[in-house]
N, C-alpha and C positions, 0 to 999 in steps of 0.2 A: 373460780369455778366451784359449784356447789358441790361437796363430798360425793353421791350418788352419781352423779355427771363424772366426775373423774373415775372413779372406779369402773363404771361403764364402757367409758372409754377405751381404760387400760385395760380391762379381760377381752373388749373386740379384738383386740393388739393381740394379744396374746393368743386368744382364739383362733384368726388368722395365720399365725406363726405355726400351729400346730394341727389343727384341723378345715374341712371343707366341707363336712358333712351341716345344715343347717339346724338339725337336731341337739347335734354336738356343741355348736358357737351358740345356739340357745341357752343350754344348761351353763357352760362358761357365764353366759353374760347374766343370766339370775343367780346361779352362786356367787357371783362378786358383790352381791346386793344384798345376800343372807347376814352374813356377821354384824351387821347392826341393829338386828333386832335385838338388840343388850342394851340397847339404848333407851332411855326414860320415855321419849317422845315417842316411842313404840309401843309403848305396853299395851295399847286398847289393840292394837293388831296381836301382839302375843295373847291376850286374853281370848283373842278369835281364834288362835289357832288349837286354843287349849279346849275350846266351847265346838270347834271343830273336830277334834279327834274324840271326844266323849261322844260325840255324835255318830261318827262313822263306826265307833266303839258298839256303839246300844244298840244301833240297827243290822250290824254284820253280826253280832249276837244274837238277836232276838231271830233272825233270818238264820242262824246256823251255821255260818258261812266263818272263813278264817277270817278274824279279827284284828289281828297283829297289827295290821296296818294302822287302826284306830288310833293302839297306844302306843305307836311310834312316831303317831303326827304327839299327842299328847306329852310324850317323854320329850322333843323338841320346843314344845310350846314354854313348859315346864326349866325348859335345860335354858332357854332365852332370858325368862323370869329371874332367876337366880344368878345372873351374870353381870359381872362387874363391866361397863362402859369399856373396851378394848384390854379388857383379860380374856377371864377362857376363851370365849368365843375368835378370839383372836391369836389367841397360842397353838400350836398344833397341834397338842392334844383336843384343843377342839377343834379346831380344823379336820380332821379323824372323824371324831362324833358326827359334828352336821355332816359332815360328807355323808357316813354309812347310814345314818339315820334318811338322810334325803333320798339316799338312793335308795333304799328300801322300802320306802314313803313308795317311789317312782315303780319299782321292779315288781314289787307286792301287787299294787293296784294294777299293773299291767296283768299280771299272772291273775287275779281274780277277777279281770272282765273279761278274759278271756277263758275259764274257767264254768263263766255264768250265763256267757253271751254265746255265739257262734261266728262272732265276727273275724274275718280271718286278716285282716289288713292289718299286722301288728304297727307297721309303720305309723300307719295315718293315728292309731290308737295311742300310740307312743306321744305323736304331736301333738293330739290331744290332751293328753297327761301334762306334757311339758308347757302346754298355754296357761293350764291352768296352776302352774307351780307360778307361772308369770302372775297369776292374780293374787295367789298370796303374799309373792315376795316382794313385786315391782309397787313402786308406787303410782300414781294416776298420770304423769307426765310420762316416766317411761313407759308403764302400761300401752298407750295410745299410740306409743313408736313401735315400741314391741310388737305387738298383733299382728297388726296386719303386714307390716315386714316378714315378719316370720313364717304367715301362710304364704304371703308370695314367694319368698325362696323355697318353701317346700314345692310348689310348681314348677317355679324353672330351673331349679338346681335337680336333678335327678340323679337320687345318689339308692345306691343298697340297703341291705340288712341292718345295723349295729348290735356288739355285744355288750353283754351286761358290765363285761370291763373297760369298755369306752364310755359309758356311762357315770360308771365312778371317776375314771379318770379327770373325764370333765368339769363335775362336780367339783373334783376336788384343786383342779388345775381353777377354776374361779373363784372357789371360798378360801385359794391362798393365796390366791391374787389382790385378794382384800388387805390383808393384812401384810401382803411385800409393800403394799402402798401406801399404806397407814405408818410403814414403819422410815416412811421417810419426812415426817410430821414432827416437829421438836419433842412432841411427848412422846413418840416411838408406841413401841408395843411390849407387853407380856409377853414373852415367847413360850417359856415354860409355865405359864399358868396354870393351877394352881400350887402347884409342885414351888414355885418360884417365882419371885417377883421383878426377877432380873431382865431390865430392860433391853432391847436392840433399839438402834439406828437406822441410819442412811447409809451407814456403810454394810450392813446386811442385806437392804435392800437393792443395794447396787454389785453385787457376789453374785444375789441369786437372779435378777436380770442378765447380766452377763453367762449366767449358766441355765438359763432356760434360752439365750439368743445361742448360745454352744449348741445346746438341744435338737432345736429346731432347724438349725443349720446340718445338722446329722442324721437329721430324719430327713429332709431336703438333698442327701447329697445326690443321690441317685437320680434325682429330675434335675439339678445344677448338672451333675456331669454330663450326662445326655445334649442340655441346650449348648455346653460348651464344646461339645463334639458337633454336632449342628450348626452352628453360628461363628464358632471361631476356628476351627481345624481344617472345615470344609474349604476355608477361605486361602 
């Protein structure tokens, strides 16, 4: 199974386990697909991302407007550049970084179209943000799955509001998801990257599966107890 395919995969899994909002299982399944832009075969995508944030840099500039957002797509493009094939980007400290850097990619740009515009649908603007993190991140075969999946559960999933810390969370529950999974791969991974070179296993990978299935089973209890009052007590 090809790298991206597997990881895919595994953050729907995970996604599922923890959330049901379509917004949310989105961000899961393109963070799982972020941490290899450290990768060689990347680099013309990273150069886009870096020729993409001078841009949105120069123009929210010249227009007056808060900029930040620019040089934090840039500071990512940049942070991808300089990264060793499954080090930082794969250690928690970067694990950290993409996450607050993405989501503030995501939060910024929300707050200044809504700022500039008057559109009041923050949701629909939300999944419009989050389709197009899918263009930068996804590659052309999941692209093509992604899309239009993704508007159609935004139609017949009808779900509420979301906060800015379901947001991160999400992010971040996918760009570690990458690297729980990488690290069950004979080269293993960086965990303490740069700091340390000390590699993990499959046996860290298999701790923190088991205590992310603990997790989700604890967030789950209250709808488990419920059907086991219903379905088995009744009887």
């Amino acid at each position: 199974m090809s790298s991206y395919k597997g990881h895919s995969i595994f953050a729907l899994i995970l996604a599922c386990m923890f959330f049901h909002n379509p917004l949310l299982i989105a961000l899961i399944f393109i963070g799982a697909n972020v941490p290899d832009f450290d990768h060689k075969f990347k680099k013309e995508s990273v150069y886009k991302i870096i020729i993409l944030g001078l841009v949105v840099f120069i123009s929210l500039y010249i227009l007056k407007l808060p900029y930040y957002v620019g040089l934090i797509i840039v500071f990512l493009g940049v942070t991808f550049y300089f990264s060793q094939h499954r080090s930082f980007t794969h250690s928690i400290f970067g694990i950290l970084t993409l996450t607050a850097a993405i989501s503030l990619i995501l939060i910024w740009s929300l707050q200044l179209i809504m700022l500039v515009t008057s559109l009041g649908d923050h949701y629909l603007l939300l999944a419009i943000l989050i389709a197009l993190l899918g263009f930068l991140f996804l590659n052309k075969k999941l692209l093509m799955i992604f899309i239009p999946i993704f508007f159609i559960s935004l139609f017949m999933i009808k779900t509420g509001e979301i906060s800015y810390i379901t947001i991160v969370l999400s992010l971040f529950l996918g760009i570690f998801s990458h690297s729980v999974l990488d690290s069950f791969s004979p080269a293993g991974i960086k965990l303490f990257a740069p700091i340390s070179s000390y590699k993990v296993y499959r046996n860290f990978g298999l701790v923190v599966v088991f205590i992310l299935a603990i997790l989700s089973i604890m967030g789950h209890a209250q709808v488990l107890f419920k059907l086991y009052e219903m379905y088995i007590l009744s009887h």
